[in-house]
Structure formats: structure tokens, C-alpha cells
HTML snippet that shows the backbone in 3Dmol.js (N, CA, C, O; Angstrom):
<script src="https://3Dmol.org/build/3Dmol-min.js"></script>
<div id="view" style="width:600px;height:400px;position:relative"></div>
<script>
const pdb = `
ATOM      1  N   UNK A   1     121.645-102.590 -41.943  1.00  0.00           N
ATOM      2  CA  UNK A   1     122.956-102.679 -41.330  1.00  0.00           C
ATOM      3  C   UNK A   1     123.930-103.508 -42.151  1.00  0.00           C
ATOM      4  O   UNK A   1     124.997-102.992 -42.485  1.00  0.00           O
ATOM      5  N   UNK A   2     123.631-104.795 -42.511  1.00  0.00           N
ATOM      6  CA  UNK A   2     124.151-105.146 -43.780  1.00  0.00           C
ATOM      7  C   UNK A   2     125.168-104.698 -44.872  1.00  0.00           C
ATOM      8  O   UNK A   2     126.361-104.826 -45.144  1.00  0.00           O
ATOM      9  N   UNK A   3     123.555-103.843 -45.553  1.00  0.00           N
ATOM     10  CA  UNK A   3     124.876-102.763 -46.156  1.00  0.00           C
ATOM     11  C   UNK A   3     125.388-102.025 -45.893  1.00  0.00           C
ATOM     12  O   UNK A   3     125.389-101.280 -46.873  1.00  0.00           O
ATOM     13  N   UNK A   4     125.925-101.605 -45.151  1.00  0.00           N
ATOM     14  CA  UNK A   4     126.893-100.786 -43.983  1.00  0.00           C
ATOM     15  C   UNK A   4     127.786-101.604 -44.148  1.00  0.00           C
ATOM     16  O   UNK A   4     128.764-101.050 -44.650  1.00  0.00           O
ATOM     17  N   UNK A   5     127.953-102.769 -43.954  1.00  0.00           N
ATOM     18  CA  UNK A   5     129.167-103.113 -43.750  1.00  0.00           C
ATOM     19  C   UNK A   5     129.434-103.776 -44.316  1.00  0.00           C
ATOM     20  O   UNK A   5     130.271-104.566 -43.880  1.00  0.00           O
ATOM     21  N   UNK A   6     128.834-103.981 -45.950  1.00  0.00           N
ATOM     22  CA  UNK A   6     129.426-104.345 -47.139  1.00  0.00           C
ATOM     23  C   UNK A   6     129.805-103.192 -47.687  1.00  0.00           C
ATOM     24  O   UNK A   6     130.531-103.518 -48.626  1.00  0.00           O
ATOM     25  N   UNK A   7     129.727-101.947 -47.638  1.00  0.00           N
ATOM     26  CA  UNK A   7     130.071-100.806 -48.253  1.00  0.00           C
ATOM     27  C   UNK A   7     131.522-100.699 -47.738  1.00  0.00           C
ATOM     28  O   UNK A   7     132.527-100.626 -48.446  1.00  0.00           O
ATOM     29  N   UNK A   8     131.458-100.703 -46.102  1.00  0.00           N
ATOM     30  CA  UNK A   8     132.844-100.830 -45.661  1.00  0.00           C
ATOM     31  C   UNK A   8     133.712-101.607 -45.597  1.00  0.00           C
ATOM     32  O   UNK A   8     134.760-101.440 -44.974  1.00  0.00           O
ATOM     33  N   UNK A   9     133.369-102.673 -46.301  1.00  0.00           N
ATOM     34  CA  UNK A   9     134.264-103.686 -46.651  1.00  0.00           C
ATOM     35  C   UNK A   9     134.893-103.555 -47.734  1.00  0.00           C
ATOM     36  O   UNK A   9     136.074-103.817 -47.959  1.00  0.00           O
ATOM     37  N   UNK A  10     133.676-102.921 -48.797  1.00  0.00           N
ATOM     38  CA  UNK A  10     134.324-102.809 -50.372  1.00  0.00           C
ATOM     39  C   UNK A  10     135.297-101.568 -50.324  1.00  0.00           C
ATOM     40  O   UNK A  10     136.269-101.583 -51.079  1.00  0.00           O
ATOM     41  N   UNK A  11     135.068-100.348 -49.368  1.00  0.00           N
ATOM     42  CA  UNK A  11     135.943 -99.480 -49.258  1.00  0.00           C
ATOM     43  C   UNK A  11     137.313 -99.844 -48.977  1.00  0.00           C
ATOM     44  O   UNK A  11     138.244 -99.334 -49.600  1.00  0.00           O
ATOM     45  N   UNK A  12     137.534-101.012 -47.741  1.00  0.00           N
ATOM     46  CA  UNK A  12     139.030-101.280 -47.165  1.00  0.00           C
ATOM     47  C   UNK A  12     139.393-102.112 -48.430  1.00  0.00           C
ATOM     48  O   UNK A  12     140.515-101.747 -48.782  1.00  0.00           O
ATOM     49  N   UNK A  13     138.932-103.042 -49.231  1.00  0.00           N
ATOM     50  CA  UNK A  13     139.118-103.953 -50.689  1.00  0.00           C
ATOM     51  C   UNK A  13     139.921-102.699 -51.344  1.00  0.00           C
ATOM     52  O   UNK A  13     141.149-102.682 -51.265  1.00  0.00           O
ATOM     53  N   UNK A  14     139.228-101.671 -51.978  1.00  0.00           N
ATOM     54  CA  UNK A  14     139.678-100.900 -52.530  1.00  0.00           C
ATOM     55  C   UNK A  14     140.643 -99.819 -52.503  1.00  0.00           C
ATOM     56  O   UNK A  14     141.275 -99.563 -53.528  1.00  0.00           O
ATOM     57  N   UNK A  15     140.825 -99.148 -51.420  1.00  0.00           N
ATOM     58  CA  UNK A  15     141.527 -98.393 -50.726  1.00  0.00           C
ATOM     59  C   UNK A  15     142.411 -98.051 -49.360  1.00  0.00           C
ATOM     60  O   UNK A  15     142.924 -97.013 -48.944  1.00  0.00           O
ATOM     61  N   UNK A  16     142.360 -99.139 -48.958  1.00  0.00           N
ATOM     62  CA  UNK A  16     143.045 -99.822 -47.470  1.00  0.00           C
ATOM     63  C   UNK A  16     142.339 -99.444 -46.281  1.00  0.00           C
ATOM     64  O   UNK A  16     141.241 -98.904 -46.142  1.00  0.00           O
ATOM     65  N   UNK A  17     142.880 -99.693 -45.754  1.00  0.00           N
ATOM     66  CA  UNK A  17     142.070 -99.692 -44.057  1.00  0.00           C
ATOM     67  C   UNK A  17     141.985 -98.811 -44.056  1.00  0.00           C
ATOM     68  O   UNK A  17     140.796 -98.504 -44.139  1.00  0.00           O
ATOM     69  N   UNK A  18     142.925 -97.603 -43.980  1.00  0.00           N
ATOM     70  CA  UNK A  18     143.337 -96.282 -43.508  1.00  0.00           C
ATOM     71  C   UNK A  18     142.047 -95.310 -43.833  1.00  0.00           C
ATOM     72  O   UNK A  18     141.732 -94.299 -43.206  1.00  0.00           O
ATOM     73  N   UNK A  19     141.509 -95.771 -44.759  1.00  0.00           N
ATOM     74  CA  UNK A  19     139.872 -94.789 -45.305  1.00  0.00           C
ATOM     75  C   UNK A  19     138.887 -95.438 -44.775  1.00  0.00           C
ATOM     76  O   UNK A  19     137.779 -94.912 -44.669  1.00  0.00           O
ATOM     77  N   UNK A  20     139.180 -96.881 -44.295  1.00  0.00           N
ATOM     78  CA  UNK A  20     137.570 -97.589 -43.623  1.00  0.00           C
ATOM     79  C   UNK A  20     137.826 -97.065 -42.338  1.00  0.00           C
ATOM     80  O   UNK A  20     136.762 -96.919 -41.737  1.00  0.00           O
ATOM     81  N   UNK A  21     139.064 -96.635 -41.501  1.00  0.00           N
ATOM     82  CA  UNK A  21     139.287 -95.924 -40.229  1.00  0.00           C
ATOM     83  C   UNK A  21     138.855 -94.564 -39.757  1.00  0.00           C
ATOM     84  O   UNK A  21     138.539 -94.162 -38.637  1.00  0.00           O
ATOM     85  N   UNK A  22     138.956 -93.754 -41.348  1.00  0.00           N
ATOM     86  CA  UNK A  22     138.588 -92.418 -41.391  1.00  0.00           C
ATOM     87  C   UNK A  22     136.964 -92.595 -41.633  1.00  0.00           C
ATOM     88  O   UNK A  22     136.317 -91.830 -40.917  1.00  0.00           O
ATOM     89  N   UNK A  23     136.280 -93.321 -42.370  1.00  0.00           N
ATOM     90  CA  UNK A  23     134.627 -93.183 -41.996  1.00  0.00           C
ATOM     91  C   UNK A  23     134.448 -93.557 -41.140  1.00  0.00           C
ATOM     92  O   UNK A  23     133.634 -92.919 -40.473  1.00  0.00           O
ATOM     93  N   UNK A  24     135.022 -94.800 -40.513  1.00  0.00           N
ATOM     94  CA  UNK A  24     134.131 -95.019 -38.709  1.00  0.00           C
ATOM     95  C   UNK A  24     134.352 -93.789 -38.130  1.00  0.00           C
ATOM     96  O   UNK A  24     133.534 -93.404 -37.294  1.00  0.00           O
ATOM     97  N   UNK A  25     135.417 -93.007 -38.444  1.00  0.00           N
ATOM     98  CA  UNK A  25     135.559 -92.099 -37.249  1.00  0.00           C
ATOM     99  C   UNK A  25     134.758 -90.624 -37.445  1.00  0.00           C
ATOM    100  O   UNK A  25     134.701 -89.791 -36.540  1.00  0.00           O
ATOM    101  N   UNK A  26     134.265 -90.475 -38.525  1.00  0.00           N
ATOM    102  CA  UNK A  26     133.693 -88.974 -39.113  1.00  0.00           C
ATOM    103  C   UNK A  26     132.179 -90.037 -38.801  1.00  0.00           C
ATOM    104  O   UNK A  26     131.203 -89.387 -38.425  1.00  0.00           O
ATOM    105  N   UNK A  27     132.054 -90.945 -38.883  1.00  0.00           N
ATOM    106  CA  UNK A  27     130.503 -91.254 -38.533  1.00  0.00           C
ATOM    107  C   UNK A  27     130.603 -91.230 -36.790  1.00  0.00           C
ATOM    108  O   UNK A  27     129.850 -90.533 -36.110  1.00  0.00           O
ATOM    109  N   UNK A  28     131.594 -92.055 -36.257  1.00  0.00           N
ATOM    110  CA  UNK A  28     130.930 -91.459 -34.611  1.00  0.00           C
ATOM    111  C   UNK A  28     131.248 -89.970 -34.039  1.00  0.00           C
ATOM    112  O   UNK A  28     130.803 -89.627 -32.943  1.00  0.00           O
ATOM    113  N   UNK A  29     131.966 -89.186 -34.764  1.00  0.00           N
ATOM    114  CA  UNK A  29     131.929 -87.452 -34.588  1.00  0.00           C
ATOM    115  C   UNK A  29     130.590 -87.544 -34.781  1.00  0.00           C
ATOM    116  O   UNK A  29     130.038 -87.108 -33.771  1.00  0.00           O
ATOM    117  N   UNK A  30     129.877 -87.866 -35.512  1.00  0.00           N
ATOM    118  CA  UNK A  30     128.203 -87.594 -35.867  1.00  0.00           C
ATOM    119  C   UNK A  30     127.778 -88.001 -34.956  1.00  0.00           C
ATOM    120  O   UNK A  30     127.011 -87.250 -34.353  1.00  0.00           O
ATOM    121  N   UNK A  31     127.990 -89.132 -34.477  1.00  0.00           N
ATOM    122  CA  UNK A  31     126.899 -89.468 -33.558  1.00  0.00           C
ATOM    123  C   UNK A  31     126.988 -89.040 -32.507  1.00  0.00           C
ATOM    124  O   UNK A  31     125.980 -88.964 -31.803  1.00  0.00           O
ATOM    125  N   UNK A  32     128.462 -88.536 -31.962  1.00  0.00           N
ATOM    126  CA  UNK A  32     128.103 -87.588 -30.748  1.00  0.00           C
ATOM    127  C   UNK A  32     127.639 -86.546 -30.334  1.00  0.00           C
ATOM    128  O   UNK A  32     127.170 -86.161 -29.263  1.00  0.00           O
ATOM    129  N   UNK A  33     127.937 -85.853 -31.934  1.00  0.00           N
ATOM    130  CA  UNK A  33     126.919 -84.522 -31.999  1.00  0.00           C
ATOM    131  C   UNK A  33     125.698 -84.850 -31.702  1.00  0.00           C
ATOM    132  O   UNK A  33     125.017 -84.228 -30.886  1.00  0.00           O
ATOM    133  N   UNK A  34     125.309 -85.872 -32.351  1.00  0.00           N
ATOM    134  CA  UNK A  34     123.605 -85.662 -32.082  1.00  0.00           C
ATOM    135  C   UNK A  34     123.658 -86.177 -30.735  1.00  0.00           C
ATOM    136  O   UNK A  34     122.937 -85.607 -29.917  1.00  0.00           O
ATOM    137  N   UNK A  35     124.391 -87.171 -30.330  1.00  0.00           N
ATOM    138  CA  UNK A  35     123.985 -87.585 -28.734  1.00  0.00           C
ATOM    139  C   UNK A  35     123.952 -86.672 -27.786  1.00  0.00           C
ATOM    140  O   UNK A  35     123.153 -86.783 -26.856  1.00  0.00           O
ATOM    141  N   UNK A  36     124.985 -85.426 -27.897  1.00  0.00           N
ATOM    142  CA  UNK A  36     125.241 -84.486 -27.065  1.00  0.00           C
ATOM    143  C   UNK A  36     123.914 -83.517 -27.389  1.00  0.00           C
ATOM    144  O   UNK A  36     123.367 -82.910 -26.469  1.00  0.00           O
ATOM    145  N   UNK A  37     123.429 -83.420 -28.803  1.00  0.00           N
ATOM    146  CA  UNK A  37     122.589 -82.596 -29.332  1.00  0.00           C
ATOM    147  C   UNK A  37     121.196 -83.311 -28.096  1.00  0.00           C
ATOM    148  O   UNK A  37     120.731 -82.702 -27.132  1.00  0.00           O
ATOM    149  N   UNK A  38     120.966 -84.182 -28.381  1.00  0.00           N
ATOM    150  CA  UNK A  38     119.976 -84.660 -27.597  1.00  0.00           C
ATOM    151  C   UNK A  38     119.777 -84.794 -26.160  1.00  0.00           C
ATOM    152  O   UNK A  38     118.687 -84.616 -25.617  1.00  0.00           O
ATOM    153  N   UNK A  39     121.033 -85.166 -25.455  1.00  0.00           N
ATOM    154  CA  UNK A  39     121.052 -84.906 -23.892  1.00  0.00           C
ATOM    155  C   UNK A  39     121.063 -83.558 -23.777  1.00  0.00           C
ATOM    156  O   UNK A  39     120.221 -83.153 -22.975  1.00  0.00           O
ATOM    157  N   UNK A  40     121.911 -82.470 -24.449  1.00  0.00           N
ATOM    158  CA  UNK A  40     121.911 -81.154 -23.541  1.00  0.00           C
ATOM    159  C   UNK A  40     120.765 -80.283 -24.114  1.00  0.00           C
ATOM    160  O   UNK A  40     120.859 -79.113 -23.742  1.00  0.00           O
ATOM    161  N   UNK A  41     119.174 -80.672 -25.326  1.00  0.00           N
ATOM    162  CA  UNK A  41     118.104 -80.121 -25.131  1.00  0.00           C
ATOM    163  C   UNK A  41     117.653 -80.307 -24.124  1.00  0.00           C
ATOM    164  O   UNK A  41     116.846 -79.389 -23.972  1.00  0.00           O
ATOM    165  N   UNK A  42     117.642 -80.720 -23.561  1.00  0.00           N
ATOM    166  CA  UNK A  42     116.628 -81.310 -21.860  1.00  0.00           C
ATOM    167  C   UNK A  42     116.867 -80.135 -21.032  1.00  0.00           C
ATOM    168  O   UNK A  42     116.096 -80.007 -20.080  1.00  0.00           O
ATOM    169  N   UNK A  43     117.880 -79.141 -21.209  1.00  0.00           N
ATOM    170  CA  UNK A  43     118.638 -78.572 -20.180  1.00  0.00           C
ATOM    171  C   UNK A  43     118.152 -77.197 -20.919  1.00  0.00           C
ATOM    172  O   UNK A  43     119.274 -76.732 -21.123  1.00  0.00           O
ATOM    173  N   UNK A  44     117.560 -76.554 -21.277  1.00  0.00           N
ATOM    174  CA  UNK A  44     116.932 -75.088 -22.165  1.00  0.00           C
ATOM    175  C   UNK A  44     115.832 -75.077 -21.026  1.00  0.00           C
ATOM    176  O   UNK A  44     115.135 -75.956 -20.519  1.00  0.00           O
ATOM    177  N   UNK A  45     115.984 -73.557 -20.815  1.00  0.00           N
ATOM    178  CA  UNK A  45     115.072 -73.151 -20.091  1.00  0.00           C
ATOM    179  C   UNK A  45     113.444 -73.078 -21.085  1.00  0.00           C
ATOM    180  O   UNK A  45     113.081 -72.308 -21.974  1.00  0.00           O
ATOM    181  N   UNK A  46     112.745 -74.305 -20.399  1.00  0.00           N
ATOM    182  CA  UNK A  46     111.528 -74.154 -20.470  1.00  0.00           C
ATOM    183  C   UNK A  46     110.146 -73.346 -20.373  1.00  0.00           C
ATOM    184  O   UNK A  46     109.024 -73.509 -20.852  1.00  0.00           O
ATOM    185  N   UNK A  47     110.907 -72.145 -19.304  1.00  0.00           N
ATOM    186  CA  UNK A  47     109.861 -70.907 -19.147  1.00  0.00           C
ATOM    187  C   UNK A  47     109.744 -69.845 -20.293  1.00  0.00           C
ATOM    188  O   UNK A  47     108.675 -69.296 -20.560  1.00  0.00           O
ATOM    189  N   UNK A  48     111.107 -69.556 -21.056  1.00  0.00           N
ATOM    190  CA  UNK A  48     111.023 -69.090 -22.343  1.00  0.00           C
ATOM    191  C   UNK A  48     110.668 -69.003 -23.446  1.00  0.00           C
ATOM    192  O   UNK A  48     110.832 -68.076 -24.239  1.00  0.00           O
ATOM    193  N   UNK A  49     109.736 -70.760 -23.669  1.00  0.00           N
ATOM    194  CA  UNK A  49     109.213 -71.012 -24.726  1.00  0.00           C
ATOM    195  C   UNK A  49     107.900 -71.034 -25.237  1.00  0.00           C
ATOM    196  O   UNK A  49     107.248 -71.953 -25.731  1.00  0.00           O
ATOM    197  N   UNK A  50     107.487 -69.199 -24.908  1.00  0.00           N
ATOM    198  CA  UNK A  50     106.104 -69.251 -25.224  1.00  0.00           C
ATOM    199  C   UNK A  50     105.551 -68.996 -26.763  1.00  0.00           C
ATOM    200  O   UNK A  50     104.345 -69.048 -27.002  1.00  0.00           O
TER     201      UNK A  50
END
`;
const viewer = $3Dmol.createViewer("view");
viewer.addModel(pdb, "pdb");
viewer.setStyle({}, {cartoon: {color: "spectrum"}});
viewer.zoomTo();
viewer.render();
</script>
């Protein structure tokens, strides 16, 4: 985690906030995909999967 957020530090150093704003935000699009990816498997019909 660390380096996570020395990477995003050296990014806003280098290129202003405005690009350390645009990766937080294309990384939690990701993570909702998968969050959504993961709550709405539960919901597949189970009798189909022979």
C-alpha cells in the first residue's frame, strides 16, 4: 500500500493533481466492477450449472 501512494504522489509532483484525480477515479470504476461482478454472481441460476 505504500507504494501506492508514493507512486501517487510522484504522479501529482509531476503532473498536477488533475491526473492523481483521474487514477483514483479509473481505479474505483474497477473496483466497482468487480464489486458488482461479485455481488450479482450469487444471483445465476444455480439449477443450470450442470
Amino acid at each position: 500500500m505504500p507504494y501506492t501512494a508514493t507512486l501517487l504522489a510522484a504522479a501529482s509532483d509531476q503532473q498536477g493533481p488533475g491526473d492523481t484525480i483521474r487514477i483514483v477515479l479509473v481505479v474505483s470504476l474497477v473496483g466497482v466492477a468487480l464489486l458488482a461482478w461479485f455481488l450479482l454472481r450469487g444471483y445465476r441460476d444455480k439449477d443450470n450449472n450442470d
